[in-house]
PASEBA-1860 file (N, C-alpha, C; in nm, 3 decimals):
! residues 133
1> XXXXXXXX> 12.367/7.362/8.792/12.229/7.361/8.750/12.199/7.489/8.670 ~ 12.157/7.479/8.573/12.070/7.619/8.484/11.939/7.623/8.493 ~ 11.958/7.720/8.581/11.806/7.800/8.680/11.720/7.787/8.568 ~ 11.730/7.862/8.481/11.623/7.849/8.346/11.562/7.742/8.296 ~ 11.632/7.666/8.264/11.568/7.553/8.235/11.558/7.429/8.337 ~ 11.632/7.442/8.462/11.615/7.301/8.508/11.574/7.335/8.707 ~ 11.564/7.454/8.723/11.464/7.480/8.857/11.299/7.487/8.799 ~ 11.277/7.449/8.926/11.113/7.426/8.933/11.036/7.568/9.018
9> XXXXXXXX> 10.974/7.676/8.934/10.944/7.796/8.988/10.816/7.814/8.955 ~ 10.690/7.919/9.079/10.617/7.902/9.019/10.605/8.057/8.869 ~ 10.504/7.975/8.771/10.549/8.071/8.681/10.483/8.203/8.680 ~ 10.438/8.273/8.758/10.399/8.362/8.803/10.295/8.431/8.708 ~ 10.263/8.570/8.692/10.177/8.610/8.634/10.146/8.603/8.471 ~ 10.264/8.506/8.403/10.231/8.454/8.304/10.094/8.318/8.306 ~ 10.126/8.269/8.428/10.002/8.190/8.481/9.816/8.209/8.429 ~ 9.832/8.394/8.464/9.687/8.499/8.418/9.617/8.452/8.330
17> XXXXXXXX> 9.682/8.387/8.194/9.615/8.420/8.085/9.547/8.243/8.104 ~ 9.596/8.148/8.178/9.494/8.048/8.226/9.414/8.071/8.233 ~ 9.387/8.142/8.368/9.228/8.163/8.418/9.151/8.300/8.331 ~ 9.221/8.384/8.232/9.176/8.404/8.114/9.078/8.368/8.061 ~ 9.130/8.250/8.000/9.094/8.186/7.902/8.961/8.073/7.974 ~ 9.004/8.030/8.112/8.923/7.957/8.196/8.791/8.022/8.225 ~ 8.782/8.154/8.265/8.684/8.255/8.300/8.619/8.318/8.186 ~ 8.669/8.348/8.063/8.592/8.369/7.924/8.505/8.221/7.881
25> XXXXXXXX> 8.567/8.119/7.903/8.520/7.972/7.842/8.381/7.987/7.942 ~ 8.419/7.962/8.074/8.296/7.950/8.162/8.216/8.069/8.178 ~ 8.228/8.142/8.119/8.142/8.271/8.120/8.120/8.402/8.286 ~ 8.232/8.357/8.312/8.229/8.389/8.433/8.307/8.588/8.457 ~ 8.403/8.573/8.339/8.497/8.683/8.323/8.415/8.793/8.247 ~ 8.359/8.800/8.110/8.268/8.887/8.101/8.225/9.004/8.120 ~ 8.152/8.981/8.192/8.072/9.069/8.315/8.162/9.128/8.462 ~ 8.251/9.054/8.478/8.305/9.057/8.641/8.367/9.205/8.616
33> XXXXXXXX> 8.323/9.222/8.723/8.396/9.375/8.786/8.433/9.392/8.909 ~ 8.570/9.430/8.913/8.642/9.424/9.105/8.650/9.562/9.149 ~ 8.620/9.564/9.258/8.612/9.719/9.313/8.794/9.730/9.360 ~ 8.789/9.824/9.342/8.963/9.814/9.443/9.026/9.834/9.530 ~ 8.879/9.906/9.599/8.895/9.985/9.781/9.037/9.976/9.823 ~ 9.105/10.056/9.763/9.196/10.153/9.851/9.302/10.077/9.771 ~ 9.306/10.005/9.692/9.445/9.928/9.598/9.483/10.035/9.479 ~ 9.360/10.151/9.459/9.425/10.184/9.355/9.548/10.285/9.332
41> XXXXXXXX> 9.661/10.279/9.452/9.756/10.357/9.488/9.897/10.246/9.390 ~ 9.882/10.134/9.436/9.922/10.013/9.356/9.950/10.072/9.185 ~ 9.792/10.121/9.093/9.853/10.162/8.944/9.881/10.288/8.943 ~ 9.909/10.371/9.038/9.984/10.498/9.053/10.132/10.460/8.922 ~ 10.150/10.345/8.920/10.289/10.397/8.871/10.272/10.378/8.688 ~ 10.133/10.324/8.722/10.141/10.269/8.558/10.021/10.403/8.468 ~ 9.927/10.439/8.613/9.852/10.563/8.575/9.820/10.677/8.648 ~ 9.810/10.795/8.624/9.808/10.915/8.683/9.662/10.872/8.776
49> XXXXXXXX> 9.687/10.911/8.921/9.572/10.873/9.006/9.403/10.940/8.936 ~ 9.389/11.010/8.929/9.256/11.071/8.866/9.251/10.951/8.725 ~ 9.328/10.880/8.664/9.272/10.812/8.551/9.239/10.655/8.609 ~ 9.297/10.626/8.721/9.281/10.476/8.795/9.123/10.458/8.821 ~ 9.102/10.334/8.775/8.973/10.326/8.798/8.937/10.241/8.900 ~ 8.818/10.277/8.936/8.814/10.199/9.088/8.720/10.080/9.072 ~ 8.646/10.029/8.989/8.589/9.878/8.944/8.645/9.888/8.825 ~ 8.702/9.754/8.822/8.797/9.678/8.739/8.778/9.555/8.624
57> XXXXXXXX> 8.789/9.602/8.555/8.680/9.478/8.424/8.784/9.383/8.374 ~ 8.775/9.296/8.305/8.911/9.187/8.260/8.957/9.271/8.158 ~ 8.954/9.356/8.083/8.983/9.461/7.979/9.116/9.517/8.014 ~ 9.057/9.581/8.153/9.184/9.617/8.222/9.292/9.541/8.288 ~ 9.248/9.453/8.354/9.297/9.362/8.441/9.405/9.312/8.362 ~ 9.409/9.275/8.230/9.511/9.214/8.167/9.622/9.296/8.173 ~ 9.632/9.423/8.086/9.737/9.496/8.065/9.754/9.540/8.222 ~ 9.692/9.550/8.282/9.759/9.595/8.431/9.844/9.498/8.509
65> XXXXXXXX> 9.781/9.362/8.503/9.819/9.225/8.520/9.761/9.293/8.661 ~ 9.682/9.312/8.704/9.583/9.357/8.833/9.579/9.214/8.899 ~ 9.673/9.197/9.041/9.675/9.085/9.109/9.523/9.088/9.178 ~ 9.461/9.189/9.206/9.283/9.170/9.238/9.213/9.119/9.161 ~ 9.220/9.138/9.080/9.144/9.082/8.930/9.111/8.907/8.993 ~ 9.263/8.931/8.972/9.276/8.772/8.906/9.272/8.683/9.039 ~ 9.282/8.741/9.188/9.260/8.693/9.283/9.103/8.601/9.309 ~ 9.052/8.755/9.290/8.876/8.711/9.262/8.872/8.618/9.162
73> XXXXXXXX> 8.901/8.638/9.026/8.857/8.479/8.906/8.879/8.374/8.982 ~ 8.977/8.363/9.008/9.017/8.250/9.057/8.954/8.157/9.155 ~ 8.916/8.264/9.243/8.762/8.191/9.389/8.685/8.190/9.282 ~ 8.613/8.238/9.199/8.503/8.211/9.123/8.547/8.132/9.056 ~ 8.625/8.086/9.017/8.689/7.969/8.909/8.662/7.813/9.025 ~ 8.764/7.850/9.124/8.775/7.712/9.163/8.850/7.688/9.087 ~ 8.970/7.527/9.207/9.106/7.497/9.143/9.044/7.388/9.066 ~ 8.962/7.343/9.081/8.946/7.215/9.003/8.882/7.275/8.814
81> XXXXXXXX> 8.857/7.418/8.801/8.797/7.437/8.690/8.938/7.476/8.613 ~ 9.038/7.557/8.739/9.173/7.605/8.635/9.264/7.546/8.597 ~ 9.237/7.362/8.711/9.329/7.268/8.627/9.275/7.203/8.520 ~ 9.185/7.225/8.462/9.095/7.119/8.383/9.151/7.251/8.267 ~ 9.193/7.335/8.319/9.197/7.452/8.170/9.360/7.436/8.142 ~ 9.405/7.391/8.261/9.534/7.428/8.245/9.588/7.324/8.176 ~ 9.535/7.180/8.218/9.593/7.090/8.157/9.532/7.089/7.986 ~ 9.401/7.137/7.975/9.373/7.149/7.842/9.465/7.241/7.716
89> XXXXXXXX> 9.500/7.318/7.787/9.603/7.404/7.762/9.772/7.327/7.731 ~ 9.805/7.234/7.777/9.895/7.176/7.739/10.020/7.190/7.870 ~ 9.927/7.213/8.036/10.048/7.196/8.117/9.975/7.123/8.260 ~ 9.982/7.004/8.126/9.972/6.873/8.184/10.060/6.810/8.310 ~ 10.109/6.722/8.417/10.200/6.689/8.447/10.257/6.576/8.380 ~ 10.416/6.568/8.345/10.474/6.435/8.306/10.409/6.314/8.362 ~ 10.398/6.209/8.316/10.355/6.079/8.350/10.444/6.038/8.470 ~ 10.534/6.075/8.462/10.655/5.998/8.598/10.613/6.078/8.689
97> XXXXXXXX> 10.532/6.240/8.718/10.527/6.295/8.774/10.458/6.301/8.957 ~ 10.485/6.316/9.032/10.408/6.270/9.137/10.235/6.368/9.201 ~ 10.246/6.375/9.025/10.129/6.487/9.076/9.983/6.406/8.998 ~ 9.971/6.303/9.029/9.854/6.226/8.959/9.748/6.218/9.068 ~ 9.618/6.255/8.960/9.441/6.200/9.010/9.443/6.133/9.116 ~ 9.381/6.120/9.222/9.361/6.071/9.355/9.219/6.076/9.341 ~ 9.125/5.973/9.362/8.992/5.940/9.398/8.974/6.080/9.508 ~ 8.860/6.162/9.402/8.789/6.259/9.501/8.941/6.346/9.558
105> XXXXXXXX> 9.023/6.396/9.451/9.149/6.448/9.493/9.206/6.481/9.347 ~ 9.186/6.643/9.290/9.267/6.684/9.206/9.396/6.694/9.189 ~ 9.442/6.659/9.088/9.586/6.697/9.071/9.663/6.844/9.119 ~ 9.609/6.909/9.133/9.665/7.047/9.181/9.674/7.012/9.303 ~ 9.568/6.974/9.373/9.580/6.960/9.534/9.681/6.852/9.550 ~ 9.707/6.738/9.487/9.841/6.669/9.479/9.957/6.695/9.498 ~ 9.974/6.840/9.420/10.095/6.892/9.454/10.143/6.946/9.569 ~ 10.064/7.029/9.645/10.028/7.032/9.807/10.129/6.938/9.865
113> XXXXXXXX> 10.022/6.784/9.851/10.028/6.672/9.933/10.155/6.602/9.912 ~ 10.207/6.594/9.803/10.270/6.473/9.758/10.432/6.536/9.735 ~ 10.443/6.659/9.685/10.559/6.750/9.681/10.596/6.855/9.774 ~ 10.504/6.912/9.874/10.534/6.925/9.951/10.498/6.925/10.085 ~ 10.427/6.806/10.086/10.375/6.732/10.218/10.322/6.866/10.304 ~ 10.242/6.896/10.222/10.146/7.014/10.285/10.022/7.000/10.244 ~ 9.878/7.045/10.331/9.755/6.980/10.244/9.728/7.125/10.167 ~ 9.613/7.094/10.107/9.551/7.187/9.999/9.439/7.249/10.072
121> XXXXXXXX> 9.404/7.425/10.108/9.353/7.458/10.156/9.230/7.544/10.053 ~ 9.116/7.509/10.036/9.060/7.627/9.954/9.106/7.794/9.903 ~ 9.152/7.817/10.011/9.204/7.927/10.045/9.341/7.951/9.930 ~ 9.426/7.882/9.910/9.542/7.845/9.831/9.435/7.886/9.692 ~ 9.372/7.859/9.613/9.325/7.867/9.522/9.348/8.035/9.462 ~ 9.301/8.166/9.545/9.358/8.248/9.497/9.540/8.326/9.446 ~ 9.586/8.190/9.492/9.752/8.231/9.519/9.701/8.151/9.335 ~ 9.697/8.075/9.312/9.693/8.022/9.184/9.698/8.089/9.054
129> XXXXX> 9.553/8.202/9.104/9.515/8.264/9.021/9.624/8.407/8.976 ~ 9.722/8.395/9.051/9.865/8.523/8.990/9.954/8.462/8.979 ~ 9.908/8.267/8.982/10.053/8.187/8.936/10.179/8.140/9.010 ~ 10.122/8.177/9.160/10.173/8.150/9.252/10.168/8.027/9.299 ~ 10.189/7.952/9.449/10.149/7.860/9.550/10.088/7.739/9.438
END
């Protein structure tokens, strides 16, 4: 098997620029600012502690790839707003795929259910948002 092209992983913080683009559309990203109570030891490596800032705007959040950031969009997003972006975006599931619409049942939460016979917890929604779960 060639891991690269033919395992199924999640795609991790390349995922971000979804709810990006999801949270600028809905007007939700903007304005948002994350405090970081006590995370900001975390960009120690990317910035000298006295320059780390402790509320966090999407400005930053990108080039930091700030897993807080994007934790929070994501509860404010809701999974049902970042699949409607995601699939608009062009990552749709294949038609053969076992991840199809269920009456009153998103496709994301499908995947949960149907691939790995696990249910979909609200809670799961921030794992989404760094491209995870």
């Amino acid at each position: 098997m060639n891991k690269a092209i033919q395992d199924q992983l999640a795609p991790g913080s390349t995922f971000k620029i979804i709810n990006v683009v999801a949270g600028l559309q809905e007007g939700v990203a903007q304005d948002m600012r994350v405090k970081l109570r006590g995370r900001r030891h975390l960009l120690r490596a990317l910035l000298p502690l006295r320059q780390a800032p402790r509320m966090l705007d999407i400005h930053q959040a990108i080039p930091l790839s700030c897993d807080t950031f994007f934790y929070a969009l994501a509860q404010k997003l809701g999974i049902d707003t970042i699949a409607k972006y995601a699939t608009s975006l062009g990552l749709a599931p294949r038609p053969e795929s076992t991840c199809r619409r269920k009456s009153g049942h998103h496709a994301l939460h499908a995947v949960g259910d149907e691939n790995y016979h696990q249910k979909y917890y609200p809670g799961n929604t921030i794992s989404v948002g760094i491209g995870q779960g």
